[in-house]
KEMAR-983986 format. One line per 2 residues: number of its first residue (from 1); their letters; for each residue y, x, z of N, C-alpha, C. Coordinates in pm, whole numbers, plus 50000, padded with zeros to 5 digits. Layout:
residues N
NUM	A	Y/X/Z/Y/X/Z/Y/X/Z  ...
end
This chain:
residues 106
1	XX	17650/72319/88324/17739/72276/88430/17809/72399/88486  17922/72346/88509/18032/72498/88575/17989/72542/88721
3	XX	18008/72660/88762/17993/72700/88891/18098/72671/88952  18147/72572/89034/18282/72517/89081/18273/72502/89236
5	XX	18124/72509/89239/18138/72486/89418/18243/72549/89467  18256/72495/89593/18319/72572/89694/18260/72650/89803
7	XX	18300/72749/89846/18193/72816/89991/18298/72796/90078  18225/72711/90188/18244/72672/90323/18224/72764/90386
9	XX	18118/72828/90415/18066/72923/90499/17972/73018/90431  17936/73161/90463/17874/73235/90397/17727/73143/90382
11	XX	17729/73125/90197/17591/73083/90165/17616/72888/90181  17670/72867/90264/17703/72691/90231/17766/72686/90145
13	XX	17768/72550/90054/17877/72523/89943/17856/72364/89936  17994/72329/89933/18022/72213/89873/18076/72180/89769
15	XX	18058/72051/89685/18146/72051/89531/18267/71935/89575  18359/71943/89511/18439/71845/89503/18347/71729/89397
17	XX	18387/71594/89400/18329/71432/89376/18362/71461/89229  18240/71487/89124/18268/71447/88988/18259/71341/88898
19	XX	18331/71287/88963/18314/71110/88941/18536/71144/88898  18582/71180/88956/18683/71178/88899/18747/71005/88924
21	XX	18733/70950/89006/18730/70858/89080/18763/70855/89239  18858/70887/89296/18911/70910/89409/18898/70814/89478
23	XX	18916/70649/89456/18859/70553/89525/18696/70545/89541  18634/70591/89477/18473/70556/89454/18431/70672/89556
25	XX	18508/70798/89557/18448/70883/89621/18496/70857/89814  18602/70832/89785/18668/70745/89947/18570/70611/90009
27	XX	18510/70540/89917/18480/70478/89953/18299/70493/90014  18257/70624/89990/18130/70667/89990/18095/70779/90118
29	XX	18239/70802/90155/18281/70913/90273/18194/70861/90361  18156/70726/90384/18103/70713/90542/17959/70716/90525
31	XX	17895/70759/90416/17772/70740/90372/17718/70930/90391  17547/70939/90387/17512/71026/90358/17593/71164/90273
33	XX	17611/71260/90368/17694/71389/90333/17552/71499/90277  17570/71562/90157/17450/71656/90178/17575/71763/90147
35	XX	17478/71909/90174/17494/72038/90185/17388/72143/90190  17435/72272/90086/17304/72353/90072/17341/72479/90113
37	XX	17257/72542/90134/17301/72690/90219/17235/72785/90029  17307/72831/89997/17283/72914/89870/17234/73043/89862
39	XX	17272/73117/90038/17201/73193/90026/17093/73228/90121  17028/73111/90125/16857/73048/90183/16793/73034/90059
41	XX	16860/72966/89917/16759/72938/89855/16664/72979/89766  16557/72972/89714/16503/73062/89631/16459/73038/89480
43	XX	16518/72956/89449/16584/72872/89299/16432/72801/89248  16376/72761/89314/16232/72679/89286/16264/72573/89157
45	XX	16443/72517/89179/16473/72420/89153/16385/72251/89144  16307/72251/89287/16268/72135/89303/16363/71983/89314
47	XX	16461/72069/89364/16587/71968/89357/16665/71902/89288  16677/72000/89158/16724/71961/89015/16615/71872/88997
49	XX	16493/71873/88968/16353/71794/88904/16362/71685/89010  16397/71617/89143/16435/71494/89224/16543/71452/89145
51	XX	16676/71541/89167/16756/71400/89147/16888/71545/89101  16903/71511/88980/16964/71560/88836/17113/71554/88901
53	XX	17109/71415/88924/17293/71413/88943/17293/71440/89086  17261/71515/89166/17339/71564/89280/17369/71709/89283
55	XX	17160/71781/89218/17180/71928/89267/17178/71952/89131  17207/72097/89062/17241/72165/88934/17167/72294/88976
57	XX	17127/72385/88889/17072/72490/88917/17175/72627/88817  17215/72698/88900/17334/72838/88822/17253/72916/88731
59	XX	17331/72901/88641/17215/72982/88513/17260/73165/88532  17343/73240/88656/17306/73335/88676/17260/73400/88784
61	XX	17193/73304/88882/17074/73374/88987/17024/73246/88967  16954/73142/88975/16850/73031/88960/16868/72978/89082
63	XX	17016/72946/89171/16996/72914/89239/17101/72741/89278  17026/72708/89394/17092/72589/89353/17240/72571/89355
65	XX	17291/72472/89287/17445/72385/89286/17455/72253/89320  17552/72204/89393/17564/72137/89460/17671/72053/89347
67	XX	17593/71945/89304/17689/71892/89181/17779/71743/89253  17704/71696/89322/17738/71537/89412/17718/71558/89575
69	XX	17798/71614/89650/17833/71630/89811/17778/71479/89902  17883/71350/89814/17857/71237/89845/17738/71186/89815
71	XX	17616/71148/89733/17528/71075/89711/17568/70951/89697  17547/70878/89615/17553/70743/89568/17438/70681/89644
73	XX	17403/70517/89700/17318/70514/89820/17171/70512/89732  17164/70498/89564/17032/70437/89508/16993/70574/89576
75	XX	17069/70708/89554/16982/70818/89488/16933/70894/89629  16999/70831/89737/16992/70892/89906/16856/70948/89965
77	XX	16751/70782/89888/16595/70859/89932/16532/70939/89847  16560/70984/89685/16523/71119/89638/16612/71233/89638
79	XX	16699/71194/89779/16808/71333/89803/16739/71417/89926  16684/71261/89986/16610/71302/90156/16452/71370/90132
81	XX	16393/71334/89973/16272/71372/89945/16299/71536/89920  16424/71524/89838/16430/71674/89783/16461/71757/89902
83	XX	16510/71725/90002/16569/71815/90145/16407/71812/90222  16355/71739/90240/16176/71798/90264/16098/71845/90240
85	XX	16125/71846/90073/16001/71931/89986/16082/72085/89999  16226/72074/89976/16247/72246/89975/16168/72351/90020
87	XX	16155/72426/89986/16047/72533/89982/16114/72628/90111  16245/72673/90072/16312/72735/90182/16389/72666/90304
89	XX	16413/72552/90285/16508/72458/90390/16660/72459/90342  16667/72518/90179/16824/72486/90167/16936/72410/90163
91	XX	16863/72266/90202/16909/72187/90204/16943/72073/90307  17066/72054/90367/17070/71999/90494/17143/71796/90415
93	XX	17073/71718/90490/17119/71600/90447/17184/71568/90585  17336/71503/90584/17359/71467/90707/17378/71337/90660
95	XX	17335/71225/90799/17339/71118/90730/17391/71040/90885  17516/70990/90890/17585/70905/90978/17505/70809/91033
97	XX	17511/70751/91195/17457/70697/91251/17335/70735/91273  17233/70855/91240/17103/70858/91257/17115/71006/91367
99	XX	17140/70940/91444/17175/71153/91528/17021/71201/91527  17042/71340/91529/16918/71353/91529/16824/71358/91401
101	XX	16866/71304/91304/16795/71269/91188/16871/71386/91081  16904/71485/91078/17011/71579/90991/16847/71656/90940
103	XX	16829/71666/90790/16696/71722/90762/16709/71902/90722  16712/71941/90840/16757/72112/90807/16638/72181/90908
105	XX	16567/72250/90812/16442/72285/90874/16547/72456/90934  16460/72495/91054/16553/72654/91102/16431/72748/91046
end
């Protein structure tokens, strides 16, 4: 997989929707947003081994990629498993309507 993220902020990254589907990805906007801080993480790749099609792991530091921003809703509760088990907290799930509920350990 390509290194295509984008950096938001030093160490955040987001990917653009590889679905290549501009309606599918519009239509998913109001759903669960994730985001990983890249340079928190420490390439355990527990996240890749949850759930394949969101996070990717860079084959030149072992660290994570952010392959699906949006989440599709099946894959939401092994997105929320993988943002708990992280080892470092690189992973923030924001998820609409739940204030309070954003899983980003400090």
């Amino acid at each position: 997989m390509s290194e295509t993220a984008r950096t938001r902020a030093p160490g955040a990254t987001t990917a653009t929707s590889g679905t290549g589907d501009p309606k599918g990805a519009r239509d998913r906007t109001k759903g669960p947003r994730v985001e990983v801080d890249r340079g928190r993480c420490v390439g355990s790749g527990m996240c890749l081994a949850h759930v394949p099609a969101v996070f990717d792991q860079s084959d030149r530091d072992g660290r994570v990629l952010l392959v699906e921003p949006l989440p599709r809703a099946g894959v939401v509760p092994a997105v929320r498993a993988a943002a708990e088990r992280c080892p470092s907290g690189a992973i923030t799930l924001h998820e609409p309507g739940r204030p309070g509920q954003d899983l980003e350990e400090e």
